[in-house]
C-alpha positions in Angstrom: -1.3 -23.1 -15.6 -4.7 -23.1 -15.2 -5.6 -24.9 -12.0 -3.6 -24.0 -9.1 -3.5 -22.2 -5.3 -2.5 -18.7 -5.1 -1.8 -17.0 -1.5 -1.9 -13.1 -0.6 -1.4 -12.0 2.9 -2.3 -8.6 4.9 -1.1 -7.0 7.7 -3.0 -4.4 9.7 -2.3 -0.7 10.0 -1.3 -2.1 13.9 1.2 -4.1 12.5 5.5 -3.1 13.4 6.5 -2.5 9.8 3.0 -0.4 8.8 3.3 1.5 12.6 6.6 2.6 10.5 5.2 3.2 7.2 2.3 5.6 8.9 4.7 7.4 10.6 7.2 7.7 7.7 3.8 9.0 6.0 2.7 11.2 8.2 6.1 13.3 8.4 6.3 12.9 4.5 2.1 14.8 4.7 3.8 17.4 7.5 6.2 18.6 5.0 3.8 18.8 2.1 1.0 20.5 3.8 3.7 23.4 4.2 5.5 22.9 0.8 4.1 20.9 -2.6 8.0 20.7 -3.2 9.1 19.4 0.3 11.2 16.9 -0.6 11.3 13.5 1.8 12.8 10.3 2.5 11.5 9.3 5.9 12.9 6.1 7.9 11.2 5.0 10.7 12.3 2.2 13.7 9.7 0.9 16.4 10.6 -1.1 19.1 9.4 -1.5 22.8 8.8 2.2 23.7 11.0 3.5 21.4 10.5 5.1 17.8 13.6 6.5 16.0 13.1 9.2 13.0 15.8 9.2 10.2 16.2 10.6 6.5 16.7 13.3 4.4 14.5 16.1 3.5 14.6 19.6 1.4 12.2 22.4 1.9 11.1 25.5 2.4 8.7 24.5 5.5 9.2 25.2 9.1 9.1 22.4 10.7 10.1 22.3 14.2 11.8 19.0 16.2 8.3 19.7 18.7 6.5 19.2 15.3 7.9 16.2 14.0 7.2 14.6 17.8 3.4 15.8 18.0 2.9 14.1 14.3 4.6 10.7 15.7 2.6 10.4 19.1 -1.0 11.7 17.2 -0.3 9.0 14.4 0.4 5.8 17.4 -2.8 7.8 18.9 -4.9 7.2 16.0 -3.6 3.4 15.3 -4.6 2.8 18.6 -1.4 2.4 20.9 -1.8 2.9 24.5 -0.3 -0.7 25.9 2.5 -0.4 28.5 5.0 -1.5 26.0 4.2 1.0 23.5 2.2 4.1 24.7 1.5 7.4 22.4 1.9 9.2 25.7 4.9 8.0 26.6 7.0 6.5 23.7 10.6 7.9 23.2 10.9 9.8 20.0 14.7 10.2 18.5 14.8 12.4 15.6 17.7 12.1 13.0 16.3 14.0 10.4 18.9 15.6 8.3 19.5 17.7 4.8 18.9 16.3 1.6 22.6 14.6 -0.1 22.9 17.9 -2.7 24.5 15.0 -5.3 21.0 13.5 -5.2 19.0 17.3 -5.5 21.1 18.0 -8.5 19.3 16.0 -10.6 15.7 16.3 -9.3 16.4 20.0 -9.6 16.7 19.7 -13.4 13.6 17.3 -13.4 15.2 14.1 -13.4 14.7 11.1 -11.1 15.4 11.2 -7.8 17.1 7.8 -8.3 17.2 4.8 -11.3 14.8 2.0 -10.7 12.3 -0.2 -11.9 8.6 -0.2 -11.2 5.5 -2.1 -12.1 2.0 -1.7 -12.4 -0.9 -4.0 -12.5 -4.4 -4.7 -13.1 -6.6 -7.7 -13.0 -10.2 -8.0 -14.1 -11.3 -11.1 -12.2 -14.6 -12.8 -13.6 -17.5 -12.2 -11.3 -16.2 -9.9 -8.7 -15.9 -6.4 -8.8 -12.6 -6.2 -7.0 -11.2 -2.8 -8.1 -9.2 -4.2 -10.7 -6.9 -6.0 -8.1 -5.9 -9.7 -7.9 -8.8 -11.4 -5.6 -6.6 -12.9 -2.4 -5.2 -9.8 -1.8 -8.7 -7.5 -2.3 -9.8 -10.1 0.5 -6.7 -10.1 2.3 -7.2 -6.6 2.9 -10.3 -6.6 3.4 -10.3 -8.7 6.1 -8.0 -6.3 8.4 -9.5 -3.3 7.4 -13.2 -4.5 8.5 -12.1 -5.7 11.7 -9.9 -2.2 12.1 -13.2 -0.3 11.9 -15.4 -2.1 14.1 -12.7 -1.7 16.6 -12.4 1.7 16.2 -16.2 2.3 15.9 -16.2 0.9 19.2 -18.2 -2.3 17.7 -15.3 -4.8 18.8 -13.7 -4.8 22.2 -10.8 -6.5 23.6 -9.1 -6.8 20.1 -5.9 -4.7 20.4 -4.2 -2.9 16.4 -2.0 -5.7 15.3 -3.2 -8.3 13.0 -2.8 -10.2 10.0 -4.5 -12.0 7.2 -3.9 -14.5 4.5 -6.4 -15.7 1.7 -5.4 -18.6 -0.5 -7.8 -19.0 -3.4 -8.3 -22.1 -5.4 -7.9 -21.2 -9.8 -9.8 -23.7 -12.0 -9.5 -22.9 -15.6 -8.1 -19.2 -14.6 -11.1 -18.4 -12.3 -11.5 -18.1 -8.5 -14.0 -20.9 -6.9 -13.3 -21.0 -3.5 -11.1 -20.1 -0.8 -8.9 -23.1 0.2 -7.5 -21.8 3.3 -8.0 -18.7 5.6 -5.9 -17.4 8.0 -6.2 -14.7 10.7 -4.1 -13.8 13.6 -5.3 -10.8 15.8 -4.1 -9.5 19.0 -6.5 -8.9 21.9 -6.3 -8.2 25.7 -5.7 -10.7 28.5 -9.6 -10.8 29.1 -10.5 -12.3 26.1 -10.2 -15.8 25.6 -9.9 -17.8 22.3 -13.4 -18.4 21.7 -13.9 -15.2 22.1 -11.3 -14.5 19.7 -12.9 -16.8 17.6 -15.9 -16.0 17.0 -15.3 -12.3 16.9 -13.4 -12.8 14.0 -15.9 -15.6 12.8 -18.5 -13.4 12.4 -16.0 -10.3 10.6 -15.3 -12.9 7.7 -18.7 -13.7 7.3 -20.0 -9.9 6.7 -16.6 -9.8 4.4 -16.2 -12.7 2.6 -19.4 -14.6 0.1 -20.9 -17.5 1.9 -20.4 -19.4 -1.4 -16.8 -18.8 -1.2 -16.1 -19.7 3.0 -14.1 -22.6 3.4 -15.0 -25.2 6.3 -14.1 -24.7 9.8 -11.2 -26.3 9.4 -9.4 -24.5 6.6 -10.1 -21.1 8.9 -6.6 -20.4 11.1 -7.5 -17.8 13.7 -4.8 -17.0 16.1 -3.0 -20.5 15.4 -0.3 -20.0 18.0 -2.7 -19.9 20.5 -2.0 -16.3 22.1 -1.0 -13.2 21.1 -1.6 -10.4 23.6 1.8 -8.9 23.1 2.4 -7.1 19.9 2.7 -4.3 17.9 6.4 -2.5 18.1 6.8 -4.5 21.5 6.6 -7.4 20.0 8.7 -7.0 17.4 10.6 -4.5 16.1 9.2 -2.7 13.0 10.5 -0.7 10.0 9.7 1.2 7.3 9.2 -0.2 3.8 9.5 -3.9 4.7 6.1 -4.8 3.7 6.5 -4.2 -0.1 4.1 -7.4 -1.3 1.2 -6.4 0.6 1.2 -2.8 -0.4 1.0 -3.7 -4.1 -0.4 -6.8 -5.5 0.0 -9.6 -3.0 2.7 -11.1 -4.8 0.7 -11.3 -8.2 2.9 -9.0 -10.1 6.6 -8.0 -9.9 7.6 -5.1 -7.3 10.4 -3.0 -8.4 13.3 -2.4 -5.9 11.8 0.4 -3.8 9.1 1.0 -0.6 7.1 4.0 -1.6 5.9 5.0 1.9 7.9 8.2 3.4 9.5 9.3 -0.1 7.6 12.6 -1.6 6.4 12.4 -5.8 9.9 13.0 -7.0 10.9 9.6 -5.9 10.5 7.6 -8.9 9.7 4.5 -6.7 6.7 5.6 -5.9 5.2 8.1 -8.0 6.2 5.9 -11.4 4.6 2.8 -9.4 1.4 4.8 -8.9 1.2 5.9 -12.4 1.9 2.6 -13.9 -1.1 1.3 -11.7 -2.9 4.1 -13.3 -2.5 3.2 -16.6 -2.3 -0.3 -16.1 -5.9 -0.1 -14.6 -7.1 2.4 -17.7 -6.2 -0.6 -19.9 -7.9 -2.6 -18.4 -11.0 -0.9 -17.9 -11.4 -0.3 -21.2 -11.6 -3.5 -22.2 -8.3 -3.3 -24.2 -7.1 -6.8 -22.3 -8.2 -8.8 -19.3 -5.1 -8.2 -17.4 -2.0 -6.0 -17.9 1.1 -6.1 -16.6 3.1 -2.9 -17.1 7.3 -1.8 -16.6 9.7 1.5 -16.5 12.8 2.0 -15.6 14.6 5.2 -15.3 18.1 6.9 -14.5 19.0 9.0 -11.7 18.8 13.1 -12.9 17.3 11.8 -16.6 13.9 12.8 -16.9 12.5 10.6 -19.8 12.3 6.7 -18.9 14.8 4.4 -20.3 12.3 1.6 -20.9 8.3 0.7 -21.0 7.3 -2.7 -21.5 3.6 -4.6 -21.5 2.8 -8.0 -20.9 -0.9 -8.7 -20.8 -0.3 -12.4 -20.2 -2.4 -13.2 -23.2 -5.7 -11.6 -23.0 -5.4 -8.3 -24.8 -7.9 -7.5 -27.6 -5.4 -5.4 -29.8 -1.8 -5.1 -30.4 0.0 -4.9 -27.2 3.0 -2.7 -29.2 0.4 -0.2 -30.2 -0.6 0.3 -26.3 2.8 1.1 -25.6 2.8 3.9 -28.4 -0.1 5.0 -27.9 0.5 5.7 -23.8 4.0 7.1 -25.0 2.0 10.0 -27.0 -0.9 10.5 -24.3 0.8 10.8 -20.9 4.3 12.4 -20.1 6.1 9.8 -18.3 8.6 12.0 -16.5 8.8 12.6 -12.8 7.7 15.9 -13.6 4.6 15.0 -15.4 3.6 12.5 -13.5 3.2 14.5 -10.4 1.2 17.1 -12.9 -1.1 14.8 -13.9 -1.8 12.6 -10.7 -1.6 15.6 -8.4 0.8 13.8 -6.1 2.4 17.2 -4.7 -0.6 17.3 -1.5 -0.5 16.3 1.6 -2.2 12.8 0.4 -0.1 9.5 1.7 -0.8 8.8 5.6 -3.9 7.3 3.9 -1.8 4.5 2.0 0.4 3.2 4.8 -2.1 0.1 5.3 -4.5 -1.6 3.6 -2.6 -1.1 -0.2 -1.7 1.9 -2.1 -3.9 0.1 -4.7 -7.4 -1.0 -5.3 -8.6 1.7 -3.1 -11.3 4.8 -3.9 -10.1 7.8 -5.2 -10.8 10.8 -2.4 -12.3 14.2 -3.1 -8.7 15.6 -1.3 -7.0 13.9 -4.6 -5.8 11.1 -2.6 -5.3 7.4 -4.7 -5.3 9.8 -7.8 -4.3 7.0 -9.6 -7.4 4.6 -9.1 -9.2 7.3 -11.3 -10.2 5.4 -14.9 -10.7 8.9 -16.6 -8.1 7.6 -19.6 -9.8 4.1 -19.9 -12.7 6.3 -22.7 -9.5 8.0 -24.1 -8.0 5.1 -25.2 -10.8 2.9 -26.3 -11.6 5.5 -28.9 -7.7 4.5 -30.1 -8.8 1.5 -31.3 
C-alpha cells in the first residue's frame, strides 16, 4: 500500500504513565550511580497524592528508604508537580522494594537473560526529512511535547501545567509524506487561562515545530478538544509504569516485543536487546545498505546466545538481506553480556528516556542513547 494515513501519538513527560516511567528511572539511575551491576525492576503507581514504589533489585549499593523518597519527590519536582492534587512536597511515598527472586539471578549470574522475550528494532529513512532515522508522525509527535515542555520550563509559557499529549497523522502518496492530515494536541493549563489562550499558545508551538508546507488548515488542528483540562497528571488519572510502550519506540510503525524497558537495569533483555537492535537497525540504514530495516531476537531466560535474528527490510535493501544477518552475527556479540559492553548501558543513563522516546534522540557525552551512535554504519558498508 502506497497511499494511505498513518497516526503516532505522544505523551508528555507530565503525563500518569511517564510520571511512572521517570520515577521507575530515576530509582533504576540511583542504583547504578552506586553499582554498574545494580540490578532493577522498578514499578511505579501514581494517583491523587499518592506514589507507591515496588520491584525487585540486587546490589551492592546503599541505598537507604530516605533515599529512594528524596529521588521520588526531586523527580515530580523537576516534571513540574506542585498542584494540590499532586504536590512533590507533599505526596505520599510507599516503598515496596524488595530482593531480587534468586531463581531469576541464577541465570543472569552465569550471563544469561534475565528473562525470554522478543524485541524489535527499527529504522526509517524518510525522503526529505532528516528525522533521526525514525518514522515521521512519531519524530513530530514528539516533537511537539517536548517543544512546548521547554518553553514551559524556560519560563517562556505560562499557565500551561506538565500533562499533555500529541497525535500526528500524516498523509503517504506513493510511500512518501506530503502533508499532515490531522493534528491533535491536548494540554493542561491553570484555571486562568482560557481556550484561546490555550489556543494560540499552542498555535504558535506547532508553527516553530512543524514546516509551513506541511500545516494542515485550522480545522484539521484539535487543541484541547474536550474543552477543559485543568485537572490532570496522577490526579487525574491514575498512572503506571510501562503502559506507554508504542510511544516510546516507533509510534506503532514497527512491532514491540512483550516488555516496557523503563525501570529494568541492562541485564533485562527487554530493554537492552531492544536498544541494540535499534542500534543496528539504524547502522543499516545509515549506510545505505536499505531504505528501511526492520530487525528481531528472541532469547531464553539464563541462555546467553539468542535463539533467533530475523530482518525484514520491507523491500528496499540494496544487497542480500541473509548476508546482513551473517554478517551482524560475526561483528557484534548479541549476548546480554556484550551488549551492555559495547553500548555502555551499565551508567547511571535512563531518567533521560522516560519521555519523549528511547529512540531517535542524540547520543550524550555521559553515554546516554549509546545506541543512536552510527559508528558501525562505515563498518559494514565496507562489507559489501
Amino acid at each position: 500500500m502506497q497511499d494511505y494515513l498513518f497516526t503516532s501519538e505522544s505523551v508528555s513527560e507530565g503525563h500518569p504513565d511517564k510520571v511512572c516511567d521517570r520515577i521507575s528511572d530515576s530509582i533504576v539511575d540511583l542504583y547504578i550511580s552506586q553499582d554498574p551491576s545494580a540490578r532493577t525492576a522498578i514499578e511505579t503507581l501514581a494517583t491523587t497524592n499518592r506514589v507507591i514504589i515496588s520491584g525487585e533489585t540486587s546490589s551492592n549499593a546503599v541505598i537507604m528508604y530516605e533515599d529512594i523518597v528524596e529521588s521520588v519527590r526531586q523527580t515530580i519536582k523537576e516534571i513540574g508537580y506542585a498542584q494540590k492534587g499532586f504536590n512533590w512536597q507533599t505526596v505520599r511515598i510507599d516503598n515496596y522494594l524488595h530482593s531480587q527472586s534468586s531463581d531469576i539471578a541464577l541465570g543472569v549470574n552465569n550471563d544469561g537473560a534475565g528473562d525470554q522475550g522478543i524485541m524489535f528494532g527499527y529504522a526509517k529513512k524518510e525522503e526529505g526529512f532528516d528525522s533521526n532515522y525514525m518514522p515521521l508522525a512519531i519524530f513530530w509527535a514528539h516533537k511537539i511535547l517536548h517543544n512546548l515542555s521547554l518553553a514551559r520550563h524556560n519560563g517562556e509559557l505560562t499557565g500551561l501545567e506538565p500533562d499533555a499529549k500529541s497525535q500526528v497523522t500524516l498523509r503517504y502518496v506513493d510511500g512518501k509524506p506530503i502533508s499532515i492530515a490531522k493534528l491533535v494536541v491536548s494540554t493542561q493549563h491553570t484555571e486562568a487561562l482560557s481556550q484561546e489562550q490555550v489556543h494560540e499558545i499552542v498555535k504558535e508551538n506547532l508553527r516553530q515545530t512543524i514546516p509551513a508546507d506541511f500545516m494542515p488548515e485550522d480545522k484539521d488542528i484539535l487543541i484541547n478538544p474536550t474543552g477543559r483540562f485543568v485537572i490532570g497528571g496522577p490526579d487525574g488519572d491514575t498512572g503506571l509504569t510501562g503502559r506507554k510502550i508504542i510511544v516510546d519506540t516507533y509510534g506503532g510503525y514497527a512491532p514491540h516485543g512483550g516488555g516496557a524497558f523503563s525501570g529494568k537495569d541492562a541485564t533485562k533483555v527487554d530493554r537492552s536487546a531492544a536498544y541494540m537492535l535499534r542500534y543496528l537497525a539504524k547502522n543499516i540504514v545509515a549506510a545505505g545498505l536499505a531504505e528501511e530495516c526492520l530487525l528481531q531476537i528472541s532469547y531464553a531466560i539464563g541462555v546467553k546466545e539468542p535463539l533467533s535474528l530475523f530482518i525484514d527490510c520491507n523491500n528496499t535493501a540494496k544487497v542480500d538481506e541473509q548476508k546482513i544477518l551473517h554478517i551482524l552475527k560475526d561483528m557484534v556479540d548479541l549476548s546480554p553480556k556484550g551488549i551492555i559492553r559495547h553500548l555502555g548501558l551499565n551508567r547511571p543513563i535512563y531518567t533521560p528516556t522516560s519521555s519523549y522516546g528511547h529512540f531517535g534522540r542524540q547520543p550524550g557525552e555521559d553515554g546516554s542513547f549509546s545506541w543512536e551512535k552510527t559508528d558501525l554504519s562505515e563498518k559494514l558498508k565496507k562489507c559489501f
